[in-house]
TORBAVEX-158015 format. One record per residue (C-alpha): y, x, z; chain. Coordinates in pm, 1 decimal. Layout:
<rovo y="Y" x="X" z="Z" mol="A"/>
...
***
This chain:
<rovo y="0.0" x="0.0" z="0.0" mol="A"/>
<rovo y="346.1" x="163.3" z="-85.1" mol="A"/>
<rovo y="577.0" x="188.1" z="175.0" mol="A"/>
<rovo y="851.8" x="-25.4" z="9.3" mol="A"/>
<rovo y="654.5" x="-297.1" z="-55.6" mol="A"/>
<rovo y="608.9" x="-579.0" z="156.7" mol="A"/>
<rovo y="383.3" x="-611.5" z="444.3" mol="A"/>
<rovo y="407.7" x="-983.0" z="558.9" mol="A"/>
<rovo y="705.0" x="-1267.2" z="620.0" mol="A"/>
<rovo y="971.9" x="-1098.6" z="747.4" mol="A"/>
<rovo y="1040.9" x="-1320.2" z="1070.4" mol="A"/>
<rovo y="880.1" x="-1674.4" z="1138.2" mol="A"/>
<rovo y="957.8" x="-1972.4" z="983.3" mol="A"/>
<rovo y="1249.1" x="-2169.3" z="1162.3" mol="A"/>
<rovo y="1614.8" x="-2104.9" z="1286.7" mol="A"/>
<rovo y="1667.8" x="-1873.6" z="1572.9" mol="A"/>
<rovo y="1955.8" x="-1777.4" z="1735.2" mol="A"/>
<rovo y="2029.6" x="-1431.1" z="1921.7" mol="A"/>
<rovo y="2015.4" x="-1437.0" z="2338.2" mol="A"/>
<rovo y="2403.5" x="-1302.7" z="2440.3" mol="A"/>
<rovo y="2270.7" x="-1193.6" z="2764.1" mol="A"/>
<rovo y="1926.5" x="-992.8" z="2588.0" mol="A"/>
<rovo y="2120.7" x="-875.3" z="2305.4" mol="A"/>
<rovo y="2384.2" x="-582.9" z="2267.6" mol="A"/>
<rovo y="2585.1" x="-481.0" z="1912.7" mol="A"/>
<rovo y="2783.1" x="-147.9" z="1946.3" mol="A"/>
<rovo y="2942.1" x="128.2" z="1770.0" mol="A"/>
<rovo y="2952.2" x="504.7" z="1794.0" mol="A"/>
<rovo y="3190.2" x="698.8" z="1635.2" mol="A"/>
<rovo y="3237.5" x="1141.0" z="1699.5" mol="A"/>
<rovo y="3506.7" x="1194.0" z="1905.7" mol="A"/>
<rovo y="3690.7" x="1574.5" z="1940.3" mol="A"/>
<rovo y="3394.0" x="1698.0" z="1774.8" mol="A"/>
<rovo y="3212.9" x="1682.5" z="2115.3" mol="A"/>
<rovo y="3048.6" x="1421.4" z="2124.7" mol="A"/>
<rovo y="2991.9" x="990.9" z="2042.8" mol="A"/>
<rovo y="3217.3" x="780.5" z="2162.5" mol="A"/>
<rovo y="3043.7" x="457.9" z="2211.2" mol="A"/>
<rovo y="3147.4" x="100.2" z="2274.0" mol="A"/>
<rovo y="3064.3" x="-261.9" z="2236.7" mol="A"/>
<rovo y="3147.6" x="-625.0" z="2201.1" mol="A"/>
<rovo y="3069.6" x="-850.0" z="2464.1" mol="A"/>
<rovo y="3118.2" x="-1200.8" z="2240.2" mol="A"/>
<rovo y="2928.8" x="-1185.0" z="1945.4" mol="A"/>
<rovo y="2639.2" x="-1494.9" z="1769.3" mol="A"/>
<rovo y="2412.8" x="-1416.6" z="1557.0" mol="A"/>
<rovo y="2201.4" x="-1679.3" z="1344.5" mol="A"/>
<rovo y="1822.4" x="-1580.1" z="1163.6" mol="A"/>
<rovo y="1642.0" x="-1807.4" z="920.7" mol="A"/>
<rovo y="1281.6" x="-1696.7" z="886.8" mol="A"/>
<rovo y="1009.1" x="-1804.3" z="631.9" mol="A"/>
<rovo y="994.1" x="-1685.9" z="294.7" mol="A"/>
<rovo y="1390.2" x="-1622.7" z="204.4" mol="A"/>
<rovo y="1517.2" x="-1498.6" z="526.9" mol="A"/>
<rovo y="1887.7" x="-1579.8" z="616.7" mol="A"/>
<rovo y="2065.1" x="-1346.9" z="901.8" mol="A"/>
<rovo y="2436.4" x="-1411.0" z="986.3" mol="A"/>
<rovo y="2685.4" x="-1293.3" z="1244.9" mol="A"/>
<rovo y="3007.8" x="-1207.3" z="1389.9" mol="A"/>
<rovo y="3227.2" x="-1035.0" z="1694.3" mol="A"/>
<rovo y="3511.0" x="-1166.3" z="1830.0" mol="A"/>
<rovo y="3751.8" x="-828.8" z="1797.4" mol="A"/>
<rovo y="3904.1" x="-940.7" z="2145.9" mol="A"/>
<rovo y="3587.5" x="-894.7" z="2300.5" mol="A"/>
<rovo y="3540.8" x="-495.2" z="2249.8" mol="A"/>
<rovo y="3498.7" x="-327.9" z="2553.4" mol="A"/>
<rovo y="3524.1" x="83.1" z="2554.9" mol="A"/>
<rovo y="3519.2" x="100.4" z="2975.1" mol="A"/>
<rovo y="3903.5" x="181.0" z="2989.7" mol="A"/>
<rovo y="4114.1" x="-140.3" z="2948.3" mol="A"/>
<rovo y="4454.9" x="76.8" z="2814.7" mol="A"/>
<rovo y="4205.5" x="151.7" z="2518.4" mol="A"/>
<rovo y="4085.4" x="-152.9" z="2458.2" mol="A"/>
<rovo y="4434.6" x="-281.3" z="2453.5" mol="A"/>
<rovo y="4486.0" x="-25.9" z="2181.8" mol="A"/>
<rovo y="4207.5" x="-128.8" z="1961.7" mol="A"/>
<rovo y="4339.2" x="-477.1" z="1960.8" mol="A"/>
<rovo y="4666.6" x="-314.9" z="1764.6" mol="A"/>
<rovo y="4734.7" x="-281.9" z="1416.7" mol="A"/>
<rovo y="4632.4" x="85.0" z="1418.4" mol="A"/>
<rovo y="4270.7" x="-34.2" z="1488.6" mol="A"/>
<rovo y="4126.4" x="-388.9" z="1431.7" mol="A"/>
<rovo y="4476.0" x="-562.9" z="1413.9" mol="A"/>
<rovo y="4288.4" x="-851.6" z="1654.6" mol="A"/>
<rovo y="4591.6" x="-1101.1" z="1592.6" mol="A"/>
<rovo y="4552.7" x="-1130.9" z="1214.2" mol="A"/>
<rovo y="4180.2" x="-1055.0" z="1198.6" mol="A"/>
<rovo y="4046.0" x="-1203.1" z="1551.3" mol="A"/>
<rovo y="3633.2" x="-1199.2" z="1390.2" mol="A"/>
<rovo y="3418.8" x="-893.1" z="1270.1" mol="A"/>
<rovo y="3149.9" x="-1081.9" z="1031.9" mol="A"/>
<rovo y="2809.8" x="-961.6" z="883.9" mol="A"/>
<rovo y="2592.1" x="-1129.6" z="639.6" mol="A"/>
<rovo y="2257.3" x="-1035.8" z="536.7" mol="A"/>
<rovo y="2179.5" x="-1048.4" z="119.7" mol="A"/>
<rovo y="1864.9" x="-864.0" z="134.4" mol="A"/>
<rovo y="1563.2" x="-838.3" z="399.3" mol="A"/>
<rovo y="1254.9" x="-662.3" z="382.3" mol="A"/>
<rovo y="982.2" x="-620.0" z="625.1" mol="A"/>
<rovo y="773.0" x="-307.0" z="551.0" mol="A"/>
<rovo y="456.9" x="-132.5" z="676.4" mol="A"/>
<rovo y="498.3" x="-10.5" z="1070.9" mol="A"/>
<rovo y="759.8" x="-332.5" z="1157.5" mol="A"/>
<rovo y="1027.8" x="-128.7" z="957.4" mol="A"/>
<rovo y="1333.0" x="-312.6" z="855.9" mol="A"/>
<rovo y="1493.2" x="-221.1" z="530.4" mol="A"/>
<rovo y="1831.7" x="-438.3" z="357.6" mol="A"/>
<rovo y="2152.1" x="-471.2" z="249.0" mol="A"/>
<rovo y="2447.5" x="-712.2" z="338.7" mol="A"/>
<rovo y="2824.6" x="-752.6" z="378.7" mol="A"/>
<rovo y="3031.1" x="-670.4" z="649.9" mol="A"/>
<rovo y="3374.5" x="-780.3" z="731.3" mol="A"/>
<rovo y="3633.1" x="-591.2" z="905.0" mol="A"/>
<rovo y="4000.5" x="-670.5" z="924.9" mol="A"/>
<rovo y="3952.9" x="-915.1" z="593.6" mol="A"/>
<rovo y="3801.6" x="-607.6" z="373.4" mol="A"/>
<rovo y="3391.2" x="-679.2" z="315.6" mol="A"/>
<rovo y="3189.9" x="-407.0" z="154.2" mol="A"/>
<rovo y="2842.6" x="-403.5" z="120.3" mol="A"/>
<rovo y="2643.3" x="-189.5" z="380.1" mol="A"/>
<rovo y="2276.8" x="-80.1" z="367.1" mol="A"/>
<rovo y="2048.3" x="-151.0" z="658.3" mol="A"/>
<rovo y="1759.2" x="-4.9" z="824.4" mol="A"/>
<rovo y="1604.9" x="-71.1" z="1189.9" mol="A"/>
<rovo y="1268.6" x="-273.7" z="1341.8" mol="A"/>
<rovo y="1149.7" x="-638.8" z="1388.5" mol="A"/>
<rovo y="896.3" x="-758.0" z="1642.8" mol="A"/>
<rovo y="510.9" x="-749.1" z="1528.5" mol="A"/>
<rovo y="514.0" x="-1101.7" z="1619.0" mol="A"/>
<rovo y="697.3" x="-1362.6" z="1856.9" mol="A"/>
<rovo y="633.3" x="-1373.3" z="2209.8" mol="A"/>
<rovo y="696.9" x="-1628.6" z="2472.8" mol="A"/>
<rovo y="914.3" x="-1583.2" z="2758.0" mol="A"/>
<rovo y="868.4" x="-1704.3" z="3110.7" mol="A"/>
<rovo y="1012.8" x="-2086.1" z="2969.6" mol="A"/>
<rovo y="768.6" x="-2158.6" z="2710.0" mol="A"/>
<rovo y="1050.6" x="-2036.1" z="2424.4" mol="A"/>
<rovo y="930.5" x="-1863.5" z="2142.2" mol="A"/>
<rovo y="1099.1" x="-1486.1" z="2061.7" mol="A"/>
<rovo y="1146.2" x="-1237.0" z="1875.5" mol="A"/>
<rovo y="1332.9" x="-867.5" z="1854.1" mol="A"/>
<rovo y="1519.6" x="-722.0" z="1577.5" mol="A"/>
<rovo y="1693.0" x="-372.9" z="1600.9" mol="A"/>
<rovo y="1929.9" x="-343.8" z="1300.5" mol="A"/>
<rovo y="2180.9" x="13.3" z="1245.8" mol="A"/>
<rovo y="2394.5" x="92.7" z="962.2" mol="A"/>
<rovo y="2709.4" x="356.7" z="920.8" mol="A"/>
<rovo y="3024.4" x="284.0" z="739.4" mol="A"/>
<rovo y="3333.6" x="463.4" z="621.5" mol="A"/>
<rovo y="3594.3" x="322.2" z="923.1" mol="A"/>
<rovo y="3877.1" x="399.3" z="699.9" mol="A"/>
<rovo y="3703.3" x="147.1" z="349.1" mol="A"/>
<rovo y="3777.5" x="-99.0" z="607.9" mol="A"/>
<rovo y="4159.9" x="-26.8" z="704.7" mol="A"/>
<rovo y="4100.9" x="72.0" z="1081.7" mol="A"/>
<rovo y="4227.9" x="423.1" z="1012.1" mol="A"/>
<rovo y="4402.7" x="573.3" z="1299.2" mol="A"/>
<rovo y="4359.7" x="886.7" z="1396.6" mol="A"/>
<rovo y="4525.1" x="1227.2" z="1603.2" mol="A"/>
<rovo y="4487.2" x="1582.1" z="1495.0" mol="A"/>
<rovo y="4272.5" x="1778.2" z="1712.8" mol="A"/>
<rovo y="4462.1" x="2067.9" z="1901.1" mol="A"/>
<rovo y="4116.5" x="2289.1" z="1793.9" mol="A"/>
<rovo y="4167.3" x="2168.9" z="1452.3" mol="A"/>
<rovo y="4053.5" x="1844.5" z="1251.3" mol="A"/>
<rovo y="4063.9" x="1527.0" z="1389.1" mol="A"/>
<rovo y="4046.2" x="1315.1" z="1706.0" mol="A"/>
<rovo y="3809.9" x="1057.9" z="1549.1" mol="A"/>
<rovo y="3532.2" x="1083.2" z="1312.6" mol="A"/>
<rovo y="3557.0" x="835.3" z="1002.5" mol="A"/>
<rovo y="3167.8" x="756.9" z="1012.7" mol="A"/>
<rovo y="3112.1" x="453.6" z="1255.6" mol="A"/>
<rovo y="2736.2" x="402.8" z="1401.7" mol="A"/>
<rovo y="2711.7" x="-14.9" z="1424.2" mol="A"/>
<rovo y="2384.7" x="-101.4" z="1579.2" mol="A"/>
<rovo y="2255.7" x="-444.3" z="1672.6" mol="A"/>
<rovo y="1979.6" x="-510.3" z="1926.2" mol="A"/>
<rovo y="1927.9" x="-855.5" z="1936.5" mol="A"/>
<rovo y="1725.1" x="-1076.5" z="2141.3" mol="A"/>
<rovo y="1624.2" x="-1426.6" z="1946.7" mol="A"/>
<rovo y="1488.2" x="-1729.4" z="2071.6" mol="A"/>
<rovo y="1403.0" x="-1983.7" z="1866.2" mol="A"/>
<rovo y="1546.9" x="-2321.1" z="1807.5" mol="A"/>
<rovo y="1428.4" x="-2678.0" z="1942.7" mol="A"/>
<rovo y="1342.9" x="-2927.9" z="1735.4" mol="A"/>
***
């Protein structure tokens, strides 16, 4: 079996949604040339259709990124970041999804950031198969990374470093871990 081709349905049939609490989407970025710098946002949805054309939407609330230091997440909210006031949602949409041998997750989609959307590539894991949690609900885990070009999407701010180059990095890690549970009915 090649490893690009298909192993079996990518998630379940039926609508599941992601668990805020069990879930997490973040970013890393290089700071000083040190080290990551790594943050998150706290409101966030995510929506997956599974059967045989999978669907997988979601989106951030912008106001909602949290970096541990609330004078920096102030700045982020400013034009010289995501410009929260004009653009308060980060949105992602799924146009490809592949499950592949070992749980491997392989697609592309279209990300949003301060109204600029550019296609991304996507690679990460899905769950072997659903499990049930203590309440009888059905669910599954899908780990999802990607890394973009911050400055494509207008959030281009940056220092010069006093040892030379820049504060910031341009590439941005965006991972999502999310938790879902599928829907009633």
């Amino acid at each position: 079996m090649s490893v690009i081709e298909d192993t079996k349905q990518f998630a379940p049939a039926g609508s599941w949604n992601a668990d805020p609490v069990h879930s997490n989407v973040s970013f890393e970025v290089g700071y000083s040339g040190v080290n990551d710098f790594r943050g998150s946002f706290t409101d966030f949805s995510a929506s997956l259709k599974g059967g045989e054309q999978p669907t997988l939407e979601g989106s951030a609330k912008v106001a909602s990124v949290d970096v541990k230091d609330e004078q920096l997440n102030g700045h982020l909210q400013t034009p010289d970041f995501f410009d929260t006031q004009r653009f308060p949602e980060i949105a992602f949409k799924a146009t490809e999804l592949r499950r592949l041998e070992d749980n491997r997750v392989e697609g592309k989609g279209e990300l949003t950031i301060k109204g600029t959307t550019k296609p991304i590539q996507l690679e990460g894991v899905i769950s072997e198969a659903p499990a049930t949690d203590p309440f009888g609900r059905e669910r599954i885990g899908l780990k999802l990374e990607t890394s973009i070009d911050r400055t494509q999407y207008g959030v281009s701010w940056n220092a010069p470093n006093q040892s030379g180059g820049d504060y910031l990095a341009n590439d941005v890690k965006l991972i999502a871990e999310l938790a879902f549970v599928k829907a009633e009915g």
